[in-house]
C-alpha positions in Angstrom: 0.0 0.0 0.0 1.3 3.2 -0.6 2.1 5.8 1.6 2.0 9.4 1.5 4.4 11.3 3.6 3.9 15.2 4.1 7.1 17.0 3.8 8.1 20.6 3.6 10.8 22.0 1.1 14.3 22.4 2.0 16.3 25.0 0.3 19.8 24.4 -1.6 19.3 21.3 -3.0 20.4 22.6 -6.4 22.3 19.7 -7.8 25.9 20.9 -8.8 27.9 19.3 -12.1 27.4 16.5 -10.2 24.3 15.8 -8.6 23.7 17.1 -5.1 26.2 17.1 -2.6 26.5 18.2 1.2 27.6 16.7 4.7 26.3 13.2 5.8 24.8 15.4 8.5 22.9 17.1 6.5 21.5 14.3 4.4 20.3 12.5 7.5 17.9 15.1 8.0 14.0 14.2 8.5 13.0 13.6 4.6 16.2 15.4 3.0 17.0 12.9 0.9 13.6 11.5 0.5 12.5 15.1 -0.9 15.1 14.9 -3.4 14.6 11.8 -4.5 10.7 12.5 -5.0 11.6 15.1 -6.7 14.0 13.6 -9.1 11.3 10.7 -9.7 8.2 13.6 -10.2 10.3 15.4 -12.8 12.2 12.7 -15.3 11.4 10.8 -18.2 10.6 7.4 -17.0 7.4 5.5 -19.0 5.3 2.7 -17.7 7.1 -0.1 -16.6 10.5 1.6 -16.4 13.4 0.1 -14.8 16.1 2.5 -12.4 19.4 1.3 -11.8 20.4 1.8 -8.1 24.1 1.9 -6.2 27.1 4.3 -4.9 30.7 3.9 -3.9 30.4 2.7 -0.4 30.5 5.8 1.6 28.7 6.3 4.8 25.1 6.2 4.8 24.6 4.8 0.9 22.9 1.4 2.6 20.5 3.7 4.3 19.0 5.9 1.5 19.6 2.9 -1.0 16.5 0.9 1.5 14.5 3.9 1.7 15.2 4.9 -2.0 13.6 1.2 -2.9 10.8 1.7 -1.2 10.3 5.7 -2.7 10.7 3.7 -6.1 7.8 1.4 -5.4 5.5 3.5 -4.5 6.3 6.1 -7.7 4.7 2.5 -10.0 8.7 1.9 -10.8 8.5 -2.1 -12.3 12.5 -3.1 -11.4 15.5 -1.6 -9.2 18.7 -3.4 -10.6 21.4 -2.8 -6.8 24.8 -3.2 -7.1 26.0 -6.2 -4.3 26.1 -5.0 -1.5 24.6 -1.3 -2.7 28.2 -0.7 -4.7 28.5 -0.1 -8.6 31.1 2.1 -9.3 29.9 5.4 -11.6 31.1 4.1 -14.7 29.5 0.8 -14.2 26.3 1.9 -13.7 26.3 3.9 -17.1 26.6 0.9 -18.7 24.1 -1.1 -16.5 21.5 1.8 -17.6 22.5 1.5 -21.1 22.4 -2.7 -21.2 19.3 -2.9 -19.3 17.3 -0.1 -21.0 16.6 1.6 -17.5 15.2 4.9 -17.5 17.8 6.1 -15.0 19.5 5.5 -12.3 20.2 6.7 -9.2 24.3 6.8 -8.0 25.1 7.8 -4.7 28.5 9.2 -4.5 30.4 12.7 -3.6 33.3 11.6 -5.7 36.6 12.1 -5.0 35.0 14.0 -1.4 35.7 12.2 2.3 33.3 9.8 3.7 32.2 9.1 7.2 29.5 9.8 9.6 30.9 13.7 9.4 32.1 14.2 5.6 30.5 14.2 2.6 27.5 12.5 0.5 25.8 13.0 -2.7 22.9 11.8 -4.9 23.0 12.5 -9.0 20.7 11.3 -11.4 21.6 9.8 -14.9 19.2 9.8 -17.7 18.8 6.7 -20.0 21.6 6.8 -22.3 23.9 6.7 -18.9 25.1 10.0 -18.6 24.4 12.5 -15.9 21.2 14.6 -16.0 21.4 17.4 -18.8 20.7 21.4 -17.2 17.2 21.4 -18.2 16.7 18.4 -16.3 18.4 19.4 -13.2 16.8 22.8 -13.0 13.5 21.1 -13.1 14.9 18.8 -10.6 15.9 21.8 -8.4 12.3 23.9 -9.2 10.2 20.7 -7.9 12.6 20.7 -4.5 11.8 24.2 -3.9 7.9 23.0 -3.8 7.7 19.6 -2.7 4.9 19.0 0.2 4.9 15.2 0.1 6.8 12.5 -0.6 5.7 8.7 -2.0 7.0 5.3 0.1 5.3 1.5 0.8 5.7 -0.3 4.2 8.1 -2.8 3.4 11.2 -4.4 5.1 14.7 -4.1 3.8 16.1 -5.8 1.3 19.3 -7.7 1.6 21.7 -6.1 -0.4 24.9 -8.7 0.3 22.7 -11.6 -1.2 22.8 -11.3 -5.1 19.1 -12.8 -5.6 15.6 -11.1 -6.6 13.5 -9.9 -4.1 9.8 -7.9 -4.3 9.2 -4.4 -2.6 5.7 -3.4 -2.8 5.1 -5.4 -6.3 8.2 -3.9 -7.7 10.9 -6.7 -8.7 14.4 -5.6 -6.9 17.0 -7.5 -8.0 20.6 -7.9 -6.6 23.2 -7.9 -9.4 26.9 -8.5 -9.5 28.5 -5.7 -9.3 31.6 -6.4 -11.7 30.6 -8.6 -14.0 28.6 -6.5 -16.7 31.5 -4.0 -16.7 34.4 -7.0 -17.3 32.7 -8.2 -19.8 32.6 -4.8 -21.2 36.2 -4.4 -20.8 36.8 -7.0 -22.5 35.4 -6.5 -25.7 37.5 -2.9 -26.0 40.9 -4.2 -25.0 43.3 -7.2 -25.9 43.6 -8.7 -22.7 45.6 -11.5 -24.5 48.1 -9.0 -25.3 47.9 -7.3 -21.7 48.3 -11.2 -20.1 51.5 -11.8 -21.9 53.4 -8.6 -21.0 52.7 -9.5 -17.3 53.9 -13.0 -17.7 56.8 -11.7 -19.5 57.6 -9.6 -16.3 55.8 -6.3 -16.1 54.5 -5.3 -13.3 52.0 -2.8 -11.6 50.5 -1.0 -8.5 47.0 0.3 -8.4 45.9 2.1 -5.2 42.2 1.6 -5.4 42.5 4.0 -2.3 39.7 2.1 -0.2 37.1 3.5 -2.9 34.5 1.5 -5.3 37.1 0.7 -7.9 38.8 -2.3 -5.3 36.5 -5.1 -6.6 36.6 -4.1 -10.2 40.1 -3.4 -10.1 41.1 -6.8 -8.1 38.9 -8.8 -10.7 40.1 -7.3 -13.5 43.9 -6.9 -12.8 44.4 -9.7 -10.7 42.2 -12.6 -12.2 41.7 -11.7 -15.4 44.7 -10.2 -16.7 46.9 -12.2 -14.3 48.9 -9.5 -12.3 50.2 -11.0 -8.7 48.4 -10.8 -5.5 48.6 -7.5 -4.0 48.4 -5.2 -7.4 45.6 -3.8 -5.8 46.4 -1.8 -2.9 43.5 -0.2 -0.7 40.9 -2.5 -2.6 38.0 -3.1 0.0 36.1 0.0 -0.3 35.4 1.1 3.0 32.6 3.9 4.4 35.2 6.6 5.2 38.2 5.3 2.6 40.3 4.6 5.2 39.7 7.6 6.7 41.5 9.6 3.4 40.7 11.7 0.9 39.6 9.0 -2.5 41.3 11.8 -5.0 44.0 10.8 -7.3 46.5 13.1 -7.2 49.8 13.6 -6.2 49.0 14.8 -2.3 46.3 12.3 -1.6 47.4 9.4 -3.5 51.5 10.2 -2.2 51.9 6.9 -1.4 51.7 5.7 -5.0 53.7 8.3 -5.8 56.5 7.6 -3.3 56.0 4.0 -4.8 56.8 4.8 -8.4 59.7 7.1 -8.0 61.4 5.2 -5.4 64.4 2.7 -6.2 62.2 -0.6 -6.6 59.3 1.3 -8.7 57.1 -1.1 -11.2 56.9 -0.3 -14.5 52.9 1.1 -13.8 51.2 3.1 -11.5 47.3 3.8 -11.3 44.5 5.1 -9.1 40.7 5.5 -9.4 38.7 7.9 -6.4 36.0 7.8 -4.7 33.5 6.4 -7.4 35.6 5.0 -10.1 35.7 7.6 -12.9 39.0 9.2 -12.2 42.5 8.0 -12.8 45.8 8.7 -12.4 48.3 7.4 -14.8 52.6 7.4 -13.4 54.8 5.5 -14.8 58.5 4.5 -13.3 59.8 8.1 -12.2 57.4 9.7 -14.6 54.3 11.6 -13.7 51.7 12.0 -16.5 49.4 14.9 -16.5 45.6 13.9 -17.3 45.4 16.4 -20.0 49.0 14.7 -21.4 46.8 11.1 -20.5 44.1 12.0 -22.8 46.1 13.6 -25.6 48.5 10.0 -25.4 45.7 8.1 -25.2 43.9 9.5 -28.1 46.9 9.5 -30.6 47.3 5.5 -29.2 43.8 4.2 -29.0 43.9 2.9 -32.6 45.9 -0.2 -30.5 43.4 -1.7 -29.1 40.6 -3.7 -30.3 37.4 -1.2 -29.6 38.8 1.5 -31.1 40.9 0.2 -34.1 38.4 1.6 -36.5 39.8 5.0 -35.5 38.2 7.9 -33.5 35.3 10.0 -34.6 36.7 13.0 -32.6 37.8 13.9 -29.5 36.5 16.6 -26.9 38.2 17.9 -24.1 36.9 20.6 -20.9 37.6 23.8 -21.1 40.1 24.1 -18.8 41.9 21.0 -19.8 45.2 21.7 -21.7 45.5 21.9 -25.8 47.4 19.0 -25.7 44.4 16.5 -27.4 43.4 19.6 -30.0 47.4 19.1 -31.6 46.7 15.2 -31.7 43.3 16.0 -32.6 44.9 18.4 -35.4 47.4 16.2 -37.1 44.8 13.0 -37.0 42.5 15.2 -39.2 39.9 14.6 -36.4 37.1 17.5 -35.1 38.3 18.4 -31.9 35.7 19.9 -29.2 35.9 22.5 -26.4 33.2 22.2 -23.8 32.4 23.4 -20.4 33.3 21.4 -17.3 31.0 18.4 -16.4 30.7 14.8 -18.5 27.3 15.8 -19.5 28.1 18.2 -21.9 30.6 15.6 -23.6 26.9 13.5 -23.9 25.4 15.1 -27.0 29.3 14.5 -28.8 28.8 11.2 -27.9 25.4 10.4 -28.6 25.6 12.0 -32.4 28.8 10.0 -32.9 30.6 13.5 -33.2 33.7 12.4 -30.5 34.7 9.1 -29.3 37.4 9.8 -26.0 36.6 12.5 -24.2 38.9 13.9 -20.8 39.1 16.7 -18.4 41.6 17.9 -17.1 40.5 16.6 -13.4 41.5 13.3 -13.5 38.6 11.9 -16.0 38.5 10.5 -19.5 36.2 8.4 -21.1 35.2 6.8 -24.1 31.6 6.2 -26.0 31.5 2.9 -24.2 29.8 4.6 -21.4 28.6 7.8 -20.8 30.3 8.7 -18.2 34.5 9.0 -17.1 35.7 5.8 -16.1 39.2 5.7 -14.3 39.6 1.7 -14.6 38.9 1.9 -18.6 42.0 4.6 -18.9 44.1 2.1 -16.9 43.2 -0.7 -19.1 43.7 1.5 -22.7 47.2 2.3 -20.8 47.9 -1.0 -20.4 46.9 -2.1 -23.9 48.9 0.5 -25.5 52.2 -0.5 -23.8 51.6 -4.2 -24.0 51.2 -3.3 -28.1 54.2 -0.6 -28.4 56.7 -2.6 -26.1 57.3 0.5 -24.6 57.8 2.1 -21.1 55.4 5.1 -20.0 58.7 7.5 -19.8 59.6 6.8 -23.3 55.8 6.6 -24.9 55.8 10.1 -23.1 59.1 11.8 -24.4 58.6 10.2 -28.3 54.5 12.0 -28.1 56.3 15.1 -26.9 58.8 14.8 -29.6 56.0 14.8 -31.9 53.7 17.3 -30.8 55.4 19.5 -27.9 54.3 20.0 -24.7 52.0 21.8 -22.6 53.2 22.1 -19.2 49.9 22.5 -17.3 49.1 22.2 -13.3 45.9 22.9 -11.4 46.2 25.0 -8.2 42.9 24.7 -5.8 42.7 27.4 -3.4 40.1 25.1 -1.1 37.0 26.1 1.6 37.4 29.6 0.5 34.6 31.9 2.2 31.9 31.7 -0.3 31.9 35.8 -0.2 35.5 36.3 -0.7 35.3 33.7 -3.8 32.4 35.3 -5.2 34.2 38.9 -5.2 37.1 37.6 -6.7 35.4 36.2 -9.5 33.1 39.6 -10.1 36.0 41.8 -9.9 37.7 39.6 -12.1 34.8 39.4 -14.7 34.9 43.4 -14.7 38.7 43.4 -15.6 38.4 41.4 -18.4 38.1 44.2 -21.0 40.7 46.2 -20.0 42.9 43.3 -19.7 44.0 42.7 -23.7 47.5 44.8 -24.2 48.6 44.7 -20.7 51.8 42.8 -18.9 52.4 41.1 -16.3 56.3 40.4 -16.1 57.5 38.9 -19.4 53.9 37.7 -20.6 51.4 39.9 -22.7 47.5 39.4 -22.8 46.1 38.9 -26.0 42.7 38.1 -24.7 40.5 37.7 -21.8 36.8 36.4 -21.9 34.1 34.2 -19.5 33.8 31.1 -21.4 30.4 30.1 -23.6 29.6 27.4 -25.2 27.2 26.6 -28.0 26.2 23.0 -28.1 27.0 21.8 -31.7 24.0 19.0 -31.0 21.5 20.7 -30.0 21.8 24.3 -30.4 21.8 25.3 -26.2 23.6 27.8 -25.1 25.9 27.5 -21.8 27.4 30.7 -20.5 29.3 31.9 -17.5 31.7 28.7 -17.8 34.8 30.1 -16.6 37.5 33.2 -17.3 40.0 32.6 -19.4 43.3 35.0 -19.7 45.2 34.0 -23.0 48.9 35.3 -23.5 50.7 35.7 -26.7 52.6 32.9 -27.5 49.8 30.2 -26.3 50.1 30.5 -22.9 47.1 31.0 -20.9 45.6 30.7 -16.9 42.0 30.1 -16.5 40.0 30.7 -13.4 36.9 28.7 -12.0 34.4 28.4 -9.0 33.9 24.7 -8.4 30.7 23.0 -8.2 32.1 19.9 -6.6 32.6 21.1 -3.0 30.4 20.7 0.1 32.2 23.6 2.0 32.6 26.9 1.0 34.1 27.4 -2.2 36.8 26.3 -3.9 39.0 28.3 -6.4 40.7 26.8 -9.2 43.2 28.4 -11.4 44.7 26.1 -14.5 48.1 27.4 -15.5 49.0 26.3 -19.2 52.2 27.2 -21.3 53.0 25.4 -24.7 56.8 24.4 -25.8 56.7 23.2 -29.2 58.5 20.0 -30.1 61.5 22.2 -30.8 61.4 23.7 -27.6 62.7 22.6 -23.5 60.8 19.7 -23.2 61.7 18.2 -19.5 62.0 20.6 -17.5 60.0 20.6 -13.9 57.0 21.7 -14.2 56.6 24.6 -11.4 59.4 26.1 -12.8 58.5 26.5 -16.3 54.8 27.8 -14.6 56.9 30.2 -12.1 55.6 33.5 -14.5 52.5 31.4 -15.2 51.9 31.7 -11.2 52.6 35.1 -10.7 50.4 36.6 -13.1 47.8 35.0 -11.6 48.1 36.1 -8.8 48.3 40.0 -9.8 45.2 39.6 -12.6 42.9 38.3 -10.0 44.3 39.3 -6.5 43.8 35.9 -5.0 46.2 36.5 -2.1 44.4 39.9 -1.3 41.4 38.2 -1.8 41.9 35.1 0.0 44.3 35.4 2.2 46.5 32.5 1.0 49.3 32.6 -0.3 49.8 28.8 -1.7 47.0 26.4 -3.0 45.6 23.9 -0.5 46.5 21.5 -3.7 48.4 21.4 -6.4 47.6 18.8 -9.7 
């Protein structure tokens, strides 16, 4: 029987470029998450008999809203809930559940690469049916219904048993336990010669994968481990835990550092890796070589023709905004249409959807291919590994011959973090007001040749996304682009992506921070983020 629950509106739960996000605390607020749930399943697309695909990366408080987002789904005349075991399917994994299945969408509850725990961080999104996340106009109407909700739909019904792979009913709705890595191996498998992969590790190369206590352990130890025969212990960190450990699940050179200390040590494997939080970031180092994920998808694109799902070629390939011009030059000399979109996966969706691109990346630690529609940080790993078992080659040496061939863009990300939300906010508009005066002047030995807010015209369908981020361009290529992040819980946080281009003629390893040093200080005097902020380093530096 169903069961009407009156309910009052809460405000800010305007899902970001990635669903909604806030502290555990404030999810576990009396019918929080069950207004936003309602009011994701009062809004979408989803016909008689639909079917909504169900799971998150692990984190603290997922079993709790997965039971009471069941029952929500019952009583909304839902036919199926596919779960992932024991509520975990990684983000990339559910994309491809929605697409396989035909589900109408699904549900993923994750904040990311964000803490867990009874005091961090939690998050719903919503992904439509061709498995990407929710486009603007469905989010807005999302976030319009929140703002008016007065009652929200449930059934009196007990909870499911999420560890026991098995169908079950909920209110005459079929739930239905599924594995949560076997869909998404068998997917891997048909894009990548693991045959190829298998004899490189038997014929000695090795690996370490920090699955940093995140949703990518099982897929990872399956994969790596069983399938493509790498020895016990590959995986590190690979039982995804509610608070990761009790560390941050973000790839990167701070919170990954043990990786890192790992691969430039004196017994370093030939391959590094690590996914996050959900599973659809990466980081790729190789043996006492770092590589960039703008460099990653630029490498991976001019490579991808190696391994069997993509030996047909590419169809084009589409990078964020304020990921490096590295993949436009391989893009360029491959006679492929390259694309320049805002920040967030579902813009790349259209591309991918009109067969217009085929490996997409941002400069945060995703990339992604029309497989899914989503990022996926285990598929990078696996193209990686497909591309060196094919080329014989070391990561080092795949990455000085590309650089030969195309230059380099030395590129880092600095994140000025939990900024006060007023301080950000007046940086930003006093920065939006300099821009036309900006063209013409200098700032040390670097000239600005032009200085906009980022817009972008959707070559699909026409839409128009404004607003998307300044960009400060320098004669000679270089350029530093500044950004509000929608991916935060606290505060705001600040990025500024520092970008200068040396031509394959040009000094192509030297350390990176020195070859940004002017980079960096311009920065700072075009937007005044140390008067602003009072900091005078980033909180992290990619």
């Amino acid at each position: 029987m169903i069961r009407t629950v009156p309910t009052t509106p809460y405000s800010g739960q305007k899902p970001g470029t990635s669903g909604l996000r806030k502290k555990v605390k404030v999810f576990q607020q009396a019918n929080y998450a069950e207004n936003f749930v309602q009011s994701v399943f009062d809004v979408v697309d989803r016909p008689e008999g639909s079917t909504l695909v169900l799971g998150g990366d692990g984190r603290y408080h997922n079993r709790a809203v997965i039971q009471q987002t069941i029952r929500i789904a019952a009583a909304n005349g839902y036919a199926r809930v596919l779960v992932g075991h024991g509520g975990i399917l990684s983000t990339p994994a559910a994309s491809h559940v929605i697409r396989k299945y035909g589900a109408s969408g699904g549900l993923i509850l994750s904040a990311s690469h964000n803490p867990g725990g009874p005091d961090e961080d939690f998050g719903i999104k919503y992904n439509i049916a061709n498995g990407g996340p929710a486009p603007e106009g469905v989010t807005d109407a999302i976030y319009a219904r929140t703002t008016t909700i007065d009652r929200w739909l449930t059934v009196d019904a007990a909870d499911i048993d999420l560890d026991m792979i098995g169908t079950s009913t909920v209110g005459g709705m079929s739930v239905e336990v599924i594995d949560s890595v076997a869909d998404y191996a068998e997917l891997m498998e048909t894009l990548f010669d693991f045959n190829a992969i298998r004899a490189n590790v038997q014929a000695g190369f090795t690996m370490s994968f920090d699955a940093m206590s995140a949703v990518t352990g099982p897929y990872a130890t399956q994969i790596l481990e069983g399938r493509l025969g790498f020895a016990k212990g590959t995986v590190r960190n690979g039982v995804p835990l509610e608070d990761f450990g009790g560390h941050h699940p973000d790839p990167n050179m701070v919170h990954a550092h043990e990786l890192f200390e790992t691969m430039f040590g004196p017994q370093a494997p030939d391959f590094g890796a690590a996914s996050d939080g959900d599973g659809d970031r990466n980081l790729i180092v190789g043996k006492h070589r770092f590589i960039t994920p703008s460099d990653s998808l630029a490498m991976l694109a001019a490579n991808a023709h190696l391994a069997p799902g993509y030996a047909a070629g590419l169809k084009g390939i589409a990078r964020s905004m304020p990921t490096s011009a590295a993949a436009d030059r391989v893009a360029a000399a491959m006679g492929l249409p390259a694309f320049e979109t805002p920040t967030g996966w579902k813009f790349f969706g259209n591309l991918l959807d009109a067969g217009m691109a085929t490996i997409c990346g941002e400069e945060s630690a995703g990339t992604g291919s029309d497989h899914v529609r989503e990022k996926d940080g285990l598929w990078a790993v696996l193209l990686w590994l497909n591309i060196l078992a094919v080329r014989k080659i070391s990561v080092d040496q795949l990455a000085r011959e590309h650089w030969a061939q195309y230059g380099r863009n030395y590129y880092a990300r600095h994140d000025y973090e939990a900024l006060p939300t007023d301080n950000a906010d007046m940086l930003m508009a006093e920065l939006g007001q300099s821009l036309a005066t900006l063209p013409g002047k200098s700032f040390g030995s670097l000239t600005v040749s032009k200085a906009d807010n980022f817009s972008y015209l959707d070559p699909v369908d026409g839409s128009t996304s404004a607003n998307q981020g300044v960009r400060v361009l320098f004669e000679g290529g270089s350029r530093v682009v500044f950004r509000l992040s929608g991916t935060g819980t606290e505060g705001a946080t600040l990025r500024v992506y520092l970008e200068r281009y040396e031509p394959a003629s040009g000094d192509l390893d030297r350390e990176t921070p020195d070859m940004l040093a002017d980079l960096i200080a311009a920065a700072d005097a075009i937007a005044g983020i140390t008067r602003h902020t009072g900091r005078t380093a980033p909180d992290v530096v990619t």
